[in-house]
N, C-alpha and C positions, 0 to 999 in steps of 0.2 A: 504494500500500500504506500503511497508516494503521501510525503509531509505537506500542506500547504505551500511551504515556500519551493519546492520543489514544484509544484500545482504551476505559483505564478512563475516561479526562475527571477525568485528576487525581487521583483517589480513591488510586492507588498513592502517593503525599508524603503524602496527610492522613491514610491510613494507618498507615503507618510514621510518621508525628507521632505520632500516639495512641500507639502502643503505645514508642515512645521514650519520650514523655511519662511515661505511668503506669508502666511494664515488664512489669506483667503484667495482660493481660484475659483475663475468659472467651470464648473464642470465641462465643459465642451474644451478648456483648453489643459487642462490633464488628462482627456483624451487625447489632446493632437502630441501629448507628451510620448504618447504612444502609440502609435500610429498602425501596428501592425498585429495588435490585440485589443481592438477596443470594446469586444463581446467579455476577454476575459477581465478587462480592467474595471468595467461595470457590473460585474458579478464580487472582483477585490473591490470595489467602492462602496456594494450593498453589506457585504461582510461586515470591513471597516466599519460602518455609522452602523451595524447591527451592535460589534463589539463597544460601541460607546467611544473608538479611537479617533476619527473623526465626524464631523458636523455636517450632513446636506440641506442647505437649505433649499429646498425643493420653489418656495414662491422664488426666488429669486437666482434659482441656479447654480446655488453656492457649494462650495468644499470650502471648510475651516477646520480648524486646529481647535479654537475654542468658543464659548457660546459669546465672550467679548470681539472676537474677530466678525462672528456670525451677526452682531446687535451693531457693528459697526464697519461694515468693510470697507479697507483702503481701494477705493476706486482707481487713484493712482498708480496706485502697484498691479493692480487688473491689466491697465493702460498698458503700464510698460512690460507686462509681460508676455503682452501680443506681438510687442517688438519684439523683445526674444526669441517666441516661438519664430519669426521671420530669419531669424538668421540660426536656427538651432540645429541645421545639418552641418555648419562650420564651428559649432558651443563644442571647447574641448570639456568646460565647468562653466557651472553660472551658481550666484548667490545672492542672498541681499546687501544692500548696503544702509550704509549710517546715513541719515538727512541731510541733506535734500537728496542725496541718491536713493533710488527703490533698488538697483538690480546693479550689479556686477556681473562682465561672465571675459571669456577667452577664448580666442577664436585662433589657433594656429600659433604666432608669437606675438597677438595683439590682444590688447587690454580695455573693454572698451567700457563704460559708465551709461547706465538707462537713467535718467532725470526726468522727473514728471514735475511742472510748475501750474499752479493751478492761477487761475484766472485774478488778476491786482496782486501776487506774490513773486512777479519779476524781480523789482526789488532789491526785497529780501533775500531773494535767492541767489541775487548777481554778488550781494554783500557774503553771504555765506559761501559763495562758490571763490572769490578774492583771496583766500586764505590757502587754498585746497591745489596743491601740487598740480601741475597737466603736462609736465614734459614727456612724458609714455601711453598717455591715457586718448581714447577717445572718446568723444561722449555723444550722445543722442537724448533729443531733449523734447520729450513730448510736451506738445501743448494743448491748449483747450481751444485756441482758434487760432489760425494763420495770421494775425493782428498782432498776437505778443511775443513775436521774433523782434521785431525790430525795437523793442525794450529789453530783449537780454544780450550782455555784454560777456557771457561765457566763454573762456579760451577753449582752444581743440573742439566746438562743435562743431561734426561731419556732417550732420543732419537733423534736423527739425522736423518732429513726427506730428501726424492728427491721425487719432487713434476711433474707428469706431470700434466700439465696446461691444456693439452685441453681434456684431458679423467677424470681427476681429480685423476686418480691413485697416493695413495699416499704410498713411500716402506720407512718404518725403519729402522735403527739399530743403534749399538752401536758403538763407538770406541775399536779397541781392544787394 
């Protein structure tokens, strides 16, 4: 008789990583975390919130860690992690990061930063970004509309994201 994790081949720890890591995803995008067992990973997901280890919020599509992640989710971190999933056939690692960054990850010998800036928090965020190293780093920096590019003053941004959230379509570009 074959153990659970044998069952999934692991996927139940890198799972429950993920959704510790971030606290809250949409379910549709720990699906695309896994793209070549999405029958088995939805049978580990009903498991999961059977055992009490994570949270579904079923009205709003959610995976959480805890029932404060579930009464409050970071929508920002949602954002930027539809970026991710765009570039997650080149993710050698990815994680969160400290404020103002949501994500971190690595792509080959690059190092690049997800930033989400919410709508009149430019700013503060250019102030808090002032401080923070960029000679190795790249960053990408979602926004809430194509308007507040041109109030942030962040070094090494490659791209300026607009994230829809529930298709997960993610559009680039640059400042000009």
């Amino acid at each position: 008789m074959k153990t659970r994790n044998e069952l999934y081949n692991g996927e139940g720890s890198e799972l429950l990583r993920f959704i510790t890591t971030y606290h809250t995803l949409l379910y549709e995008q720990v699906l695309r975390l896994f793209p070549k067992n999405r029958d088995s990973i939805k049978s580990l997901i009903t498991s999961l919130v059977k055992q009490g280890r994570i949270i579904h919020d079923k009205e709003n599509d959610l995976l959480c860690d805890t029932a404060e992640s579930a009464s409050n989710p970071d929508y920002g971190m949602i954002a930027a992690f539809w970026v991710l999933l765009d570039f997650k056939k080149a993710v050698v690692y990815h994680t969160s990061g400290d404020f103002p960054i949501k994500l971190n990850f690595f792509s080959k010998d690059e190092w690049y930063e997800i930033l989400y800036i919410p709508l009149e928090q430019e700013y503060l965020i250019n102030h808090v970004m002032e401080s923070q190293s960029a000679d190795q780093v790249k960053r990408l920096v979602v926004l809430e509309n194509e308007g507040q590019a041109r109030k942030v003053t962040i070094d090494n941004v490659v791209a300026f994201c607009l994230v829809d959230t529930t298709s997960g379509v993610v559009s680039y570009y640059t400042k000009k």
